[in-house]
Short mmCIF file of the C-alpha atoms (twelve columns), coordinates in Angstrom:
data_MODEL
# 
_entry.id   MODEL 
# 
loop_
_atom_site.group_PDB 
_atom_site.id 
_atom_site.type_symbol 
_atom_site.label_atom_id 
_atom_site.label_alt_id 
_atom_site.label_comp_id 
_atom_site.label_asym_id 
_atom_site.label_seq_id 
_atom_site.Cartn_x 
_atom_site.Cartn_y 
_atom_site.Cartn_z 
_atom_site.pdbx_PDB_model_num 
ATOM 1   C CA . UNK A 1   45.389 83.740 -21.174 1 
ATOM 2   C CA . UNK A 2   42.675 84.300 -18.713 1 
ATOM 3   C CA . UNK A 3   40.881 81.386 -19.963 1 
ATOM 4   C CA . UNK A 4   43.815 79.197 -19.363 1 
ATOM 5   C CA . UNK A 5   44.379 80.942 -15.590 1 
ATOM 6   C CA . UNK A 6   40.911 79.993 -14.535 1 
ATOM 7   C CA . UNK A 7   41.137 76.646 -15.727 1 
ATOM 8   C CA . UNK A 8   43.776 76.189 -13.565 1 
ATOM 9   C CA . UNK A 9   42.503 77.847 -10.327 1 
ATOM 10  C CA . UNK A 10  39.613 75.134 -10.911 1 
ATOM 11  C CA . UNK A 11  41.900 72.124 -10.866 1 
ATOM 12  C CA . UNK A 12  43.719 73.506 -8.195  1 
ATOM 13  C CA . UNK A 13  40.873 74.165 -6.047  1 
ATOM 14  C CA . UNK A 14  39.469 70.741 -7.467  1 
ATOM 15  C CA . UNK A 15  42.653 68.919 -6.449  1 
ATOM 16  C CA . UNK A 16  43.026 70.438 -2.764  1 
ATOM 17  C CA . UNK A 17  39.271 69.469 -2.342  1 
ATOM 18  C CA . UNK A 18  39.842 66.117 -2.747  1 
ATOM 19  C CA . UNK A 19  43.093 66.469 -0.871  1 
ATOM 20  C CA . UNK A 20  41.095 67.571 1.859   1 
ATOM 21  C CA . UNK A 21  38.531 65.060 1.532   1 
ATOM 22  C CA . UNK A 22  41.317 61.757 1.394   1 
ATOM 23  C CA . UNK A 23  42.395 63.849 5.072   1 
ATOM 24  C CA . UNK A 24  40.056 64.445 6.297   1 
ATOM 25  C CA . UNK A 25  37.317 60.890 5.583   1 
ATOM 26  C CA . UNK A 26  39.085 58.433 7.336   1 
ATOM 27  C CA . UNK A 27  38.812 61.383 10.618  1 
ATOM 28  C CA . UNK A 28  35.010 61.198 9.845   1 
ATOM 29  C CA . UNK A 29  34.642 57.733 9.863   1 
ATOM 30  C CA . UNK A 30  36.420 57.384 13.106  1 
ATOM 31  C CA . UNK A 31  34.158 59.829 15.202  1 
ATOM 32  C CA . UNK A 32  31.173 58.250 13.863  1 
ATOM 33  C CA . UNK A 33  32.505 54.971 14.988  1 
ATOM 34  C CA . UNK A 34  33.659 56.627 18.495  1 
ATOM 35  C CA . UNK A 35  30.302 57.956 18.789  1 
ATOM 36  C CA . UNK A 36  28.112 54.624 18.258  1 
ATOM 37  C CA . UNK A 37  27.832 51.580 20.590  1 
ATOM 38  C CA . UNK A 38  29.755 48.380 19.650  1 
ATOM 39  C CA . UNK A 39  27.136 46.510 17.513  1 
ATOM 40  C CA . UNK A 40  26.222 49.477 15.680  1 
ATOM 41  C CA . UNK A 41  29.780 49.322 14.642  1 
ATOM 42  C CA . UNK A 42  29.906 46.196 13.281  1 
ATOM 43  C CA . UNK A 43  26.593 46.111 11.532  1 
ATOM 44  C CA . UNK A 44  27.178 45.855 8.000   1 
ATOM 45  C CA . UNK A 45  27.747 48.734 6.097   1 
ATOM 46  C CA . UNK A 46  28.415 51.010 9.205   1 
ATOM 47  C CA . UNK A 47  26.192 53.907 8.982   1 
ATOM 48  C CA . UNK A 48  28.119 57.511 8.479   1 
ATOM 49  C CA . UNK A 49  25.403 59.209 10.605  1 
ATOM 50  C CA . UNK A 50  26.593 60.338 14.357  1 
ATOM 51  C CA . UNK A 51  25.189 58.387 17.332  1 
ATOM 52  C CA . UNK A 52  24.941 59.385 20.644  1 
ATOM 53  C CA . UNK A 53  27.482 57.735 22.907  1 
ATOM 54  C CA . UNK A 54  30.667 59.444 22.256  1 
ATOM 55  C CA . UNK A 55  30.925 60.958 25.924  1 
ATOM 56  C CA . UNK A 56  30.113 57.493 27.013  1 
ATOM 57  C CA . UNK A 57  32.791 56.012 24.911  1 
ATOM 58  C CA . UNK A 58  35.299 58.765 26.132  1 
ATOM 59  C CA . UNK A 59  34.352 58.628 29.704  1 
ATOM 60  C CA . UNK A 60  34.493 54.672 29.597  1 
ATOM 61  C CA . UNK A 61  38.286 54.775 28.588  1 
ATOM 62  C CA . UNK A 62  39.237 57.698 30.352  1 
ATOM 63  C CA . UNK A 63  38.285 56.124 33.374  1 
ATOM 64  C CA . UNK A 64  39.117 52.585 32.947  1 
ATOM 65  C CA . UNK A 65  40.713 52.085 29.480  1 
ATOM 66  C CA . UNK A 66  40.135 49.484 27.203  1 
ATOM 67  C CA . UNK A 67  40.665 45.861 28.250  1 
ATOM 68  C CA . UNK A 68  41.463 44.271 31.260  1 
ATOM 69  C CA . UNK A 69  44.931 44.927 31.676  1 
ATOM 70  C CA . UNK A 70  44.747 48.442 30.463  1 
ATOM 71  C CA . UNK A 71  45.711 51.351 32.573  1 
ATOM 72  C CA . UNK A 72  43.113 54.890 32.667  1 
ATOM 73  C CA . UNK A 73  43.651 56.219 29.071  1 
ATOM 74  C CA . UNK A 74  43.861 59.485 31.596  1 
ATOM 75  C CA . UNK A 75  47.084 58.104 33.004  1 
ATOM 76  C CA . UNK A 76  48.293 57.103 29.137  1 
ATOM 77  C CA . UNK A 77  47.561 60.746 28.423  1 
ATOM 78  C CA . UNK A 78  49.571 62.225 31.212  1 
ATOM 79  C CA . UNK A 79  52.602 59.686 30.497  1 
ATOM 80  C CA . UNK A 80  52.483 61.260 26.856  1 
ATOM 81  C CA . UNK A 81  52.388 64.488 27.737  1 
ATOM 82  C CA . UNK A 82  55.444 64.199 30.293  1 
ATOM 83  C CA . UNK A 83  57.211 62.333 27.413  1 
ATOM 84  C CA . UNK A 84  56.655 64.851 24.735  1 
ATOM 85  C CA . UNK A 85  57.225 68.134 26.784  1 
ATOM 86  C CA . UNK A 86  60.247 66.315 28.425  1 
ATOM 87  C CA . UNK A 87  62.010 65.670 24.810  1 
ATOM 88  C CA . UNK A 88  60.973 68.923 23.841  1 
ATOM 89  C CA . UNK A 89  62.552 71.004 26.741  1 
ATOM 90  C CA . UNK A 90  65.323 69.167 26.107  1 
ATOM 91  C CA . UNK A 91  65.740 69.035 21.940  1 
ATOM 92  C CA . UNK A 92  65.498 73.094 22.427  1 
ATOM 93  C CA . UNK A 93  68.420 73.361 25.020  1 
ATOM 94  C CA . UNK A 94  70.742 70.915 23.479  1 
ATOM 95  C CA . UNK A 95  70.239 71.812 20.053  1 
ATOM 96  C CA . UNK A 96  70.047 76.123 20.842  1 
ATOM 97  C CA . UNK A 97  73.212 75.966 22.806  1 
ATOM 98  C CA . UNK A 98  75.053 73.810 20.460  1 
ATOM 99  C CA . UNK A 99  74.311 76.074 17.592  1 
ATOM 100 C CA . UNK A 100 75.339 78.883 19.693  1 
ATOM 101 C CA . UNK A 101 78.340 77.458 20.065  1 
ATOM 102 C CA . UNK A 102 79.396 76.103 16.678  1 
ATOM 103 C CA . UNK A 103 78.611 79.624 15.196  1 
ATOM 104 C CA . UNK A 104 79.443 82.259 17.574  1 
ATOM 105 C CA . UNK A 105 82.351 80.342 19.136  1 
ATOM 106 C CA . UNK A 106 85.662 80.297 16.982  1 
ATOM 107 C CA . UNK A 107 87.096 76.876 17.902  1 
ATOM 108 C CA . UNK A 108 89.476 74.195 15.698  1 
ATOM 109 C CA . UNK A 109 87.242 72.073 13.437  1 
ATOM 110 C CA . UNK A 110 83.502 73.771 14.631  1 
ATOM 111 C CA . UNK A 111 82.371 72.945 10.569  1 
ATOM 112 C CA . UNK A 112 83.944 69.212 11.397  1 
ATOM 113 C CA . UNK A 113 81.342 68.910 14.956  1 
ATOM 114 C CA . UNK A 114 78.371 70.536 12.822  1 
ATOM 115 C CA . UNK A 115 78.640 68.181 10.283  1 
ATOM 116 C CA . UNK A 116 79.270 65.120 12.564  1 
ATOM 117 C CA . UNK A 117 75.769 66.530 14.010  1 
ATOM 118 C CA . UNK A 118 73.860 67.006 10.712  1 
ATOM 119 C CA . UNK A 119 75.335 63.375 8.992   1 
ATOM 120 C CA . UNK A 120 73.076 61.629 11.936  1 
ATOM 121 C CA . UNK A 121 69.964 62.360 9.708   1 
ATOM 122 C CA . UNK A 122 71.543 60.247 7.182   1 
ATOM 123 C CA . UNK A 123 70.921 57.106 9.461   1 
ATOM 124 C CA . UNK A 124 67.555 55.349 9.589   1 
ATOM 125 C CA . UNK A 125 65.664 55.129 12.721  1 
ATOM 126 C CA . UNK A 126 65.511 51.262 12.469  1 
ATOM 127 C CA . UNK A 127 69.728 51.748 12.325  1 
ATOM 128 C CA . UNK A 128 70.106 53.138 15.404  1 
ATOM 129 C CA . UNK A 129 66.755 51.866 17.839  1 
ATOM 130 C CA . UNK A 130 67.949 48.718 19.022  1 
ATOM 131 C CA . UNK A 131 71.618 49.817 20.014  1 
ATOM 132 C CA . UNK A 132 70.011 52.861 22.003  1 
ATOM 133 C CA . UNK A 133 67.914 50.142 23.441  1 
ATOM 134 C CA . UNK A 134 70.638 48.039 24.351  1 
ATOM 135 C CA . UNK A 135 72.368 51.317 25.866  1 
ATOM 136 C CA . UNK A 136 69.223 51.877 27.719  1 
ATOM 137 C CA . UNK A 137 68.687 48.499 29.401  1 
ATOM 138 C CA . UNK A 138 72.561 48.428 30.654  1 
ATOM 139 C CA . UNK A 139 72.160 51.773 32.282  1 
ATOM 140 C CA . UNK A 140 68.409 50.413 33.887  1 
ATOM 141 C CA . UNK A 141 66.615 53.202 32.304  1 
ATOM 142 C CA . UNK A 142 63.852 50.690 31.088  1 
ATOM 143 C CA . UNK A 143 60.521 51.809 32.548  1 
ATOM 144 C CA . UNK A 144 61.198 55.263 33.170  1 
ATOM 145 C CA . UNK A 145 60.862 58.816 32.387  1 
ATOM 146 C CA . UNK A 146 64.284 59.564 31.458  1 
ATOM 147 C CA . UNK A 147 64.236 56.102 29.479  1 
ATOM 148 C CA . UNK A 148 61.525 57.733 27.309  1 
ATOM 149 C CA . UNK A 149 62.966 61.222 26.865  1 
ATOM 150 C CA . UNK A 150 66.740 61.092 27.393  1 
ATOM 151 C CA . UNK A 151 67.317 58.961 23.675  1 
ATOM 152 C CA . UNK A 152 65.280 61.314 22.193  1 
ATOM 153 C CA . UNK A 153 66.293 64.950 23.040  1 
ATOM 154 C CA . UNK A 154 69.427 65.467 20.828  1 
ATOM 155 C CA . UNK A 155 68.142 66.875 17.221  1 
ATOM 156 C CA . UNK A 156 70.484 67.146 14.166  1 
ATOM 157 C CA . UNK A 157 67.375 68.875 12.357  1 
ATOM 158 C CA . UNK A 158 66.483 71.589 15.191  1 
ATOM 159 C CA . UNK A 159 70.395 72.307 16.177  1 
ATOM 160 C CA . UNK A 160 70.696 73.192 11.874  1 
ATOM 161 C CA . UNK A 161 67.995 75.434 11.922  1 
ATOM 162 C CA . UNK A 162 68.983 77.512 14.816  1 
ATOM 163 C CA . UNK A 163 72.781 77.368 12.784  1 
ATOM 164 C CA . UNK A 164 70.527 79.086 10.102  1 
ATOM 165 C CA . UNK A 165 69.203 81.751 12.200  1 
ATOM 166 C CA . UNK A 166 71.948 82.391 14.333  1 
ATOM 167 C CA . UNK A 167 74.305 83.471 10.882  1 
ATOM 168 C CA . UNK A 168 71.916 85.847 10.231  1 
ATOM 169 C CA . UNK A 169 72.887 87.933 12.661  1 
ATOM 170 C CA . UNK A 170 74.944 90.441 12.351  1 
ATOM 171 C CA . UNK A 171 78.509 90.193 13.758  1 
ATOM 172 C CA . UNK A 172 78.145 93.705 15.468  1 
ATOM 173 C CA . UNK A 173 76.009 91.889 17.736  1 
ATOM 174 C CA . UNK A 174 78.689 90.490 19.833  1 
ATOM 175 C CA . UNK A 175 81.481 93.016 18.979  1 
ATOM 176 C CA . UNK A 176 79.139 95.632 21.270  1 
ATOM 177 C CA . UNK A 177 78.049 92.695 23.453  1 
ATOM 178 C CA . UNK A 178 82.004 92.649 24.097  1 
ATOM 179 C CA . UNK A 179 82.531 95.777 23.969  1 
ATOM 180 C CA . UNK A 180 79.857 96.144 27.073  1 
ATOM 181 C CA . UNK A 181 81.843 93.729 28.872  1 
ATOM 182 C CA . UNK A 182 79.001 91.009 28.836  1 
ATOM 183 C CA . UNK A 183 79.805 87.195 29.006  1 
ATOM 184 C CA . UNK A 184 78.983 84.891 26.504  1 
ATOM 185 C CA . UNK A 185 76.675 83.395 28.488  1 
ATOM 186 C CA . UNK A 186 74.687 86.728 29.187  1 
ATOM 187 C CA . UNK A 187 75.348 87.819 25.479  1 
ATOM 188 C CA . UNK A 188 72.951 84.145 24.902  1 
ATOM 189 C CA . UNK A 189 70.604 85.293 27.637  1 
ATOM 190 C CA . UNK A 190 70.019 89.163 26.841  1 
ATOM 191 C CA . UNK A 191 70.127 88.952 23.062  1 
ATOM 192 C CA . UNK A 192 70.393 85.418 21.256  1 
ATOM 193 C CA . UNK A 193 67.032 84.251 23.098  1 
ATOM 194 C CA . UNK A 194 65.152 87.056 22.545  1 
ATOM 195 C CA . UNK A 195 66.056 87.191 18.908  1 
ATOM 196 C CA . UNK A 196 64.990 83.480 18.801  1 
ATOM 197 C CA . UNK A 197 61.801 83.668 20.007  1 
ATOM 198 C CA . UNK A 198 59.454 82.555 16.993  1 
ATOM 199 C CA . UNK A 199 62.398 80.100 16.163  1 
ATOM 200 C CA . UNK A 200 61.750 78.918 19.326  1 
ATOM 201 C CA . UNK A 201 58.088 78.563 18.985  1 
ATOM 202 C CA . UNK A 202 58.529 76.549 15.688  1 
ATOM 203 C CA . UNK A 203 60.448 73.840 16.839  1 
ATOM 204 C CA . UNK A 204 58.444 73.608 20.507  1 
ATOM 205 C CA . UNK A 205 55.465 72.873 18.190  1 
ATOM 206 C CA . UNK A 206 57.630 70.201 15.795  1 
ATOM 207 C CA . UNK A 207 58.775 68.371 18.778  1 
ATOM 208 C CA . UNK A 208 55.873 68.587 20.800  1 
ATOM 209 C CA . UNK A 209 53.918 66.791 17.764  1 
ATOM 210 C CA . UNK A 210 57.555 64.169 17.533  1 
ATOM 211 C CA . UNK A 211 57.120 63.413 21.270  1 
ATOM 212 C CA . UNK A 212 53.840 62.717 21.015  1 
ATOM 213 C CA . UNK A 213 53.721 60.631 18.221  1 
ATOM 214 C CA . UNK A 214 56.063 58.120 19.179  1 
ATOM 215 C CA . UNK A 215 55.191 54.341 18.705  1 
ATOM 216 C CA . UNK A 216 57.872 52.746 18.502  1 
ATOM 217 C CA . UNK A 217 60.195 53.590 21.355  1 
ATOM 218 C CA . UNK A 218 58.024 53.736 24.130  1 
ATOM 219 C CA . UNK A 219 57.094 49.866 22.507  1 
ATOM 220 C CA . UNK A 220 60.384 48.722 23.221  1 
ATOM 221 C CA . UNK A 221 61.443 49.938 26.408  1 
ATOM 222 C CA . UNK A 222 58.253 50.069 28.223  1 
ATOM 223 C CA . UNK A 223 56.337 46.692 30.445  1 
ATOM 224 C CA . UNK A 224 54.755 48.295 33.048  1 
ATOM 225 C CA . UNK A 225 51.258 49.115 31.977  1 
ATOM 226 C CA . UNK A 226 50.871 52.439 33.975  1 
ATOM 227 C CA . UNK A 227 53.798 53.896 32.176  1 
ATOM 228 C CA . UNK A 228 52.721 53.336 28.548  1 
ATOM 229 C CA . UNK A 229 52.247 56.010 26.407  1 
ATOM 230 C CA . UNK A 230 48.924 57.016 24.590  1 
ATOM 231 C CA . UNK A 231 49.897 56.544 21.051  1 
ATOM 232 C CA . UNK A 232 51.605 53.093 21.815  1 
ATOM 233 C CA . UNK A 233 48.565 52.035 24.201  1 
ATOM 234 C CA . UNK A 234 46.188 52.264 21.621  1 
ATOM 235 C CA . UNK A 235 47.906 49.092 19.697  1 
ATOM 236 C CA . UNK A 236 47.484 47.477 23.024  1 
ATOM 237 C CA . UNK A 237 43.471 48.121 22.594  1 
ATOM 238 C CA . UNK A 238 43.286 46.191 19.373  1 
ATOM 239 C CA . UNK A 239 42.789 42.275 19.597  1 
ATOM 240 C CA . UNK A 240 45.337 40.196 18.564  1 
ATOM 241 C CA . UNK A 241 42.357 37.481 18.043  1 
ATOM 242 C CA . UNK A 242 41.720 36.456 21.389  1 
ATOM 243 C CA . UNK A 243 38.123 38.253 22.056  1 
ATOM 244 C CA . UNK A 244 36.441 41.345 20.369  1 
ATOM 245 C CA . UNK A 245 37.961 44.385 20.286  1 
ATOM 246 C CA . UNK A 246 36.098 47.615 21.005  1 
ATOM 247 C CA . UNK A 247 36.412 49.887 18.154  1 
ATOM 248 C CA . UNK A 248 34.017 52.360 18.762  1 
ATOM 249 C CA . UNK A 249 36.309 53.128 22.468  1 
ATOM 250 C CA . UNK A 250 39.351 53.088 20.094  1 
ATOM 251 C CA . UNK A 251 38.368 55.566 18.216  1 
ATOM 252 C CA . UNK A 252 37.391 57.693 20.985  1 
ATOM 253 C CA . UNK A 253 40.478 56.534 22.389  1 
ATOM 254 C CA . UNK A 254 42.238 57.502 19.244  1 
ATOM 255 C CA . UNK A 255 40.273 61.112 18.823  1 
ATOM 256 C CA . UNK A 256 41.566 62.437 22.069  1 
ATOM 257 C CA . UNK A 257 44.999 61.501 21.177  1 
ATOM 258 C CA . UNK A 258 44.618 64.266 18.662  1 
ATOM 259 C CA . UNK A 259 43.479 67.145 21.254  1 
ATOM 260 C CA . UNK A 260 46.884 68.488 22.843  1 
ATOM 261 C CA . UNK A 261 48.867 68.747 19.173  1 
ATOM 262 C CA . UNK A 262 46.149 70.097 17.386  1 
ATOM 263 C CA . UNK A 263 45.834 72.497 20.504  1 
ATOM 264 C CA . UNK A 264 49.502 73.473 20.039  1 
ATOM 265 C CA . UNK A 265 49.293 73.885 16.643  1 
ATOM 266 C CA . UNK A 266 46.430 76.377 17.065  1 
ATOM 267 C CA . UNK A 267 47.569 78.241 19.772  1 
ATOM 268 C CA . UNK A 268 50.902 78.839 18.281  1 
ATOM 269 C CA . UNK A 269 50.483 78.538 14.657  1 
ATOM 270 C CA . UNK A 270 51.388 82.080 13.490  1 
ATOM 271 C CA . UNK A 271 54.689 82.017 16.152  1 
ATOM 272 C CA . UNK A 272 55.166 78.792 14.486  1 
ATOM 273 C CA . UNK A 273 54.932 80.378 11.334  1 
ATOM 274 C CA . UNK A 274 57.213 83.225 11.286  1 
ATOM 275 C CA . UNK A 275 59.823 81.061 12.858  1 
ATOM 276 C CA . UNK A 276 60.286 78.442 9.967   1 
ATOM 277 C CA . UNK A 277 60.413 81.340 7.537   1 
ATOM 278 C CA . UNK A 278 62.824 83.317 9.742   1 
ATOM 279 C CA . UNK A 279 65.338 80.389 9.754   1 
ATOM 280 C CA . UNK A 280 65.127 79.947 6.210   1 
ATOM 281 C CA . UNK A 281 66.410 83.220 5.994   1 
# 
């Protein structure tokens, strides 16, 4: 029995090694490239040994991006950020308040609107992109801000898990709540937020990381160069076979892509945490 224990805590620390190491390679290889010049790059094999011009690289693109059309990467970085904390702010206060009011609200056929919310995640994303595009050209929203967070902000996923927390609590809540004469709008304020808190943090971190990754939308609706996003610009780095393109600024390009969600993550990782496990609850 112990035998057969041990033998498999060594293929399950054997198979999240290599787990790790199919992760976490590709990551390697892409700072060493971000970190060499461009011939070093293409020599043939590349070498896996760290050069010395990844602040070059960086400073290169954050300065003047990559290619002659390009905006700053700075700029790219700033439009992303908007984006993401933009659909974020607003996935939280849709979603929050609509839970609030499916489950603490007794209104004719609440189960029939939740369910009309949650069947959304049954449609593809490819289903529903280009008729939200088409919605967003006749309302001129192409090459804005609220073209590139408005679509985005409602969230069949984050309004079901607050649903989850929210009937957790205990009914008594807003029987005293009432009973103190509060509003339902004050009963939200002075106890459903602070309840929520780590629920809270858990989906700002999910979105945040959504928002930021998006490719495809800002693709479609964006032209104007100094609006692009820095996920979606670094396609536009990459030569379509008309000159050379600069991998080693790509990658550098690509590597501080990753800086503000893996900042998140750490800052709020055990908030984030304790609030998926609370609204499993």
């Amino acid at each position: 029995m112990i035998e057969h224990r041990r033998g498999l805590t060594i293929f399950s620390h054997t198979m999240l090694i290599l787990g790790i190491a199919v992760i976490l390679f590709p990551l390697y290889v892409a700072f060493v490239a971000a970190t060499l010049d461009n011939n070093a790059v293409f020599a043939t094999p590349m070498t896996l040994v760290p050069g010395t011009h990844l602040l070059e690289n960086m400073a290169t693109i954050w300065q003047q991006g990559v290619g002659v059309n390009s905006a700053p990467f700075w700029l790219m970085m700033l439009n992303s950020f908007i984006m993401a904390f933009g659909i974020t702010v607003g996935k939280i206060a849709v979603s929050i308040l609509s839970a609030f009011a499916i489950v603490w609200f007794r209104f004719p056929l609440r189960n029939l609107f939740f369910w009309m919310i949650f069947i959304t995640l049954m449609l593809p994303v490819e289903v529903r992109i280009f008729p939200t595009v088409e919605v967003i050209a006749r309302l001129d929203m192409l090459d804005s801000y609220t073209g590139l967070t408005l679509p985005l902000m409602a969230s069949a996923t984050a309004t079901f898990l607050f649903r989850q927390f929210f009937m957790t609590l205990p009914d008594e809540l807003i029987e005293a709540a009432r009973i103190d004469g509060a509003s339902p709008m004050r009963f939200f304020r002075d106890i459903v937020l602070p309840l929520s808190k780590t629920n809270l943090a858990a989906l700002f971190v999910i979105t945040f990381i959504y928002g930021w990754n998006q490719y495809l939308w800002p693709l479609l609706i964006i032209q104007d160069v100094n609006l692009g996003t820095a996920v979606a610009g670094i396609k536009g780095m990459i030569s379509n076979g008309e000159g050379t393109t600069l991998w080693n600024q790509v990658m550098a390009a690509m590597l501080l892509t990753l800086i503000p969600p893996v900042i998140i993550v750490l800052a709020m990782q055990r908030a984030f945490v304790r609030g998926l496990v609370d609204s499993e609850k």
